[in-house]
Each structure stands twice: as structure tokens, then as C-alpha cells.
C-alpha positions in Angstrom: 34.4 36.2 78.8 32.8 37.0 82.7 34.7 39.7 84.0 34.2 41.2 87.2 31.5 38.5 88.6 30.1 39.4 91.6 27.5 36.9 92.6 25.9 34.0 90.1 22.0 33.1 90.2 21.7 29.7 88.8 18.1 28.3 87.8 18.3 24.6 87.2 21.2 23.4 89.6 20.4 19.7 89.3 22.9 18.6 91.9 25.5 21.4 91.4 27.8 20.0 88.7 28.8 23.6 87.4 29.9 24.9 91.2 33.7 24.7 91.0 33.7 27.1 87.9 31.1 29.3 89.3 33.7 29.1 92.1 36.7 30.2 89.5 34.4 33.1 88.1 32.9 35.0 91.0 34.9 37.3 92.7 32.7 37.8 95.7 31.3 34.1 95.6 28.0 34.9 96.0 25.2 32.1 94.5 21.7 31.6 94.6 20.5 27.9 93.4 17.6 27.3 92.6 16.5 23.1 92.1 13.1 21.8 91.9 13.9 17.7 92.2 13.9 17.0 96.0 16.6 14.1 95.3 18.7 16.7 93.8 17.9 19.4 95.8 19.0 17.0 99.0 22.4 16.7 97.3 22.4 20.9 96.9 21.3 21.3 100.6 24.1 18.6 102.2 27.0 20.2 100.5 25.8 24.2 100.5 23.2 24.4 102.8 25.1 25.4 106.1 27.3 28.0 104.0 25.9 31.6 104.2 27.3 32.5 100.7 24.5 30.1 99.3 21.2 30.7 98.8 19.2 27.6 97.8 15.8 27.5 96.6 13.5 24.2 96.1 11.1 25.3 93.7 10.6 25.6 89.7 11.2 28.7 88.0 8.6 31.1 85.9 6.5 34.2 84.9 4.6 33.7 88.2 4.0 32.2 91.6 2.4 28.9 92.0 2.1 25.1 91.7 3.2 23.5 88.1 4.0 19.9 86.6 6.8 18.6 85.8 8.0 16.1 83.0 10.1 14.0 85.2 13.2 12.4 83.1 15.4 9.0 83.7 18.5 10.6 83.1 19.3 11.4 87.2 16.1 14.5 86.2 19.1 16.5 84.2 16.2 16.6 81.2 13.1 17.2 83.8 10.9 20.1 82.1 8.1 21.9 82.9 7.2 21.6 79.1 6.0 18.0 77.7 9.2 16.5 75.7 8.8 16.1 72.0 11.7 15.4 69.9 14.0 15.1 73.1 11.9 11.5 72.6 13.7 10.5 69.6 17.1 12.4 69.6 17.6 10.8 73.1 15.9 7.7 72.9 17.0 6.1 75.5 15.7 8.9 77.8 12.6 8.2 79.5 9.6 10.4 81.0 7.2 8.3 83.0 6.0 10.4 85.6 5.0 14.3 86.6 4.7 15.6 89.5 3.7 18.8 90.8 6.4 21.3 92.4 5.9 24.6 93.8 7.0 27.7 91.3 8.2 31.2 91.6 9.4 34.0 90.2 13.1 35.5 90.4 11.1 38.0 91.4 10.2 37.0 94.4 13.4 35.3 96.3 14.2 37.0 99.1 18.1 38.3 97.7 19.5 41.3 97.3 19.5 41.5 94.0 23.1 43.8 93.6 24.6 41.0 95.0 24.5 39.2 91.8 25.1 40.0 88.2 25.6 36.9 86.4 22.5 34.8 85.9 22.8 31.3 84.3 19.2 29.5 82.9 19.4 25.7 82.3 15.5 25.0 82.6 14.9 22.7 79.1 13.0 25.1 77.1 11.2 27.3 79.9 13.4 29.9 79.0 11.4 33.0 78.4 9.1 32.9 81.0 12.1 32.7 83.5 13.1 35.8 81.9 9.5 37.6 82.4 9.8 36.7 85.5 12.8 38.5 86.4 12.2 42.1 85.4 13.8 43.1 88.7 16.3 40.8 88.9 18.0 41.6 85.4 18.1 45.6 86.2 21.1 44.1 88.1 22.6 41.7 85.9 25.6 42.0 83.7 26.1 38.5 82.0 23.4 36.2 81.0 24.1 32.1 80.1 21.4 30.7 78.5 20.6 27.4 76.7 17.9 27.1 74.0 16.5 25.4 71.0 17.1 26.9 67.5 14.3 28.6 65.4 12.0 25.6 63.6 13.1 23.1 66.5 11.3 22.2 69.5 13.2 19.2 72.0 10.1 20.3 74.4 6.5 21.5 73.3 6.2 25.4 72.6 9.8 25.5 73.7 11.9 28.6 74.1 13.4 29.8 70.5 17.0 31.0 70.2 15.8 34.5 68.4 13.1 34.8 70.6 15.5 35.2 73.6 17.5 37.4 71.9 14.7 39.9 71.0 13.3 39.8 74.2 16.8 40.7 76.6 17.0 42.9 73.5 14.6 44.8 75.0 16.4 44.6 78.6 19.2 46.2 77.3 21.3 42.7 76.8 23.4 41.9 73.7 24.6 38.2 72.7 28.3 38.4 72.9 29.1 34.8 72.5 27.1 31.2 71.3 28.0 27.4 70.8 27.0 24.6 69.5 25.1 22.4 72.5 24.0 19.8 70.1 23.9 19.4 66.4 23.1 23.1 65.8 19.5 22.4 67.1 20.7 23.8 70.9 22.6 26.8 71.3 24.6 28.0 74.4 23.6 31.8 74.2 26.1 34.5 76.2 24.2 37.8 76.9 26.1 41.3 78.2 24.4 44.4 79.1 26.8 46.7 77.4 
């Protein structure tokens, strides 16, 4: 479905679990991570940090440059979210969120990449979709392919949570159309593919 991959922006890395098949995909091998847990971004920096094909970033991502809180999550921080969790509660019981903490936030916008480098970018951020997205108005003049993960219409895992049709109008807009889509969870998450045709 990825042809021609020339570099891969990733925005919530965790610990890198998807790296071997970004690997398989990118041509050039080119990837930016971008991790706000310190634990996790530890992990990131031990096995990537002294390669100069990685770009790692320890910060949240947004719609603009700051401090934010995060919902911090038991599950090794794989559910963390800027957003406070509301039916992710009960559909994952066992899932706990006892603490926030602040972390620093940016936009795309602002990493210091060349942004031709890269033309895949892959969003994983538990409902903080669209403002990644309005954050990257330079970034995505670039991109090719966009992965996305988000909540169906009428469902929200995480408070005023990112909406599948809403991302779809709004890389409308950019140019984007959704080429591809799976199930992520009991058709109440979707796995959106976008290509700027």
C-alpha cells in the first residue's frame, strides 16, 4: 500500500515497537520519532540515538508550542493521552490512569528536519489527532502517505477526542484521500490510510 517511502515521521513512538517495518518500508530509511514518556523515550534514545538516520524528539505533539498534561496510563504509557480518558475506563478496565504530569509540546512545525526527507507520516497520539495535523501545515506539503488511528463518529475512548470523519474532512482539505481503513477495535477505532493523490 506505501510505495516509494522515503523517510517516516512517527508521533507516538512509545518504545519503538513498529521500527523493523518502518525498516521494510522506507527506501531511504530516514525517521523522525517523536516520544513524550522519558522511560520510553530512554529505550528510543539507547537503541537509535547514536544513528544519524534518526531523529528523536522528547516532547508531546500539537497545534502549538508549549507545556501540556498528560493522562499517564499503567499499560507500559501505550494509552498515555493528552486528553482525559473516558470510555477507554470501561472498555479497558483493567487500565489504569493515576497520575499527569506535564511534558513539553511542539508542533511538527517546528522540528528542525528537512521536511522532503520524509513523506510518510504515522499519528498514534490516543485521540489528539487533529491538532497534530494543524500543526503540521508545513510538514504535510511534503507528505505522501498518512497512518492514522482514531475513534468513530458518536464515540469518544478520550474526552473531545479526534473523530474518524473529522480527519477525513480536514486532510481533505490538504489534498489527502483515505485509500485504506481497518477495524482497531470493535468498529469504535479505525486505522485510517491517507494518499495525496
Amino acid at each position: 500500500m506505501f510505495k516509494d517511502v522515503t523517510g517516516i515521521i512517527q508521533i507516538g513512538t512509545n518504545t519503538g515497537q513498529e521500527d523493523s517495518m518502518f525498516n521494510s518500508i522506507s527506501s531511504n530509511k530516514k525517521f523522525v520519532y517523536v516520544e513524550p514518556i522519558p522511560s520510553c523515550f530512554s529505550v528510543l534514545n539507547e537503541n537509535f540515538g547514536n544513528k544519524e538516520n534518526y531523529k528523536l524528539f522528547n516532547c508531546c505533539c500539537g497545534d502549538y508550542d508549549g507545556k501540556t498534561t498528560m493522562y499517564l496510563s499503567s499499560n507500559n504509557f501505550e494509552s498515555s493521552s493528552v486528553l482525559k480518558p473516558l470510555a477507554h475506563t470501561t472498555e479497558f478496565a483493567s487500565v489504569l490512569f493515576n497520575e499527569t504530569k506535564e511534558f513539553p509540546i511542539r508542533k511538527i512545525d517546528s522540528f528542525e528536519i528537512e521536511f522532503s526527507d520524509y513523506n510518510l507520516l504515522w499519528i498514534d497520539v490516543q485521540g489528539y489527532e487533529i491538532e497534530v495535523l494543524k500543526g503540521a501545515e508545513k510538514c504535510l506539503k511534503n507528505i505522501k502517505y498518512i497512518y492514522v488511528e482514531c475513534s468513530n463518529d458518536g464515540f469518544e475512548m478520550y474526552e473531545n477526542c479526534s473523530k474518524a470523519s473529522n480527519v477525513v474532512e480536514l486532510l481533505k482539505e490538504h489534498g489527502f484521500t483515505l485509500i485504506g481503513s481497518s477495524d482497531n477495535y470493535k468498529d469504535l477505532i479505525y486505522n485510517l490510510i491517507f494518499e495525496k493523490k
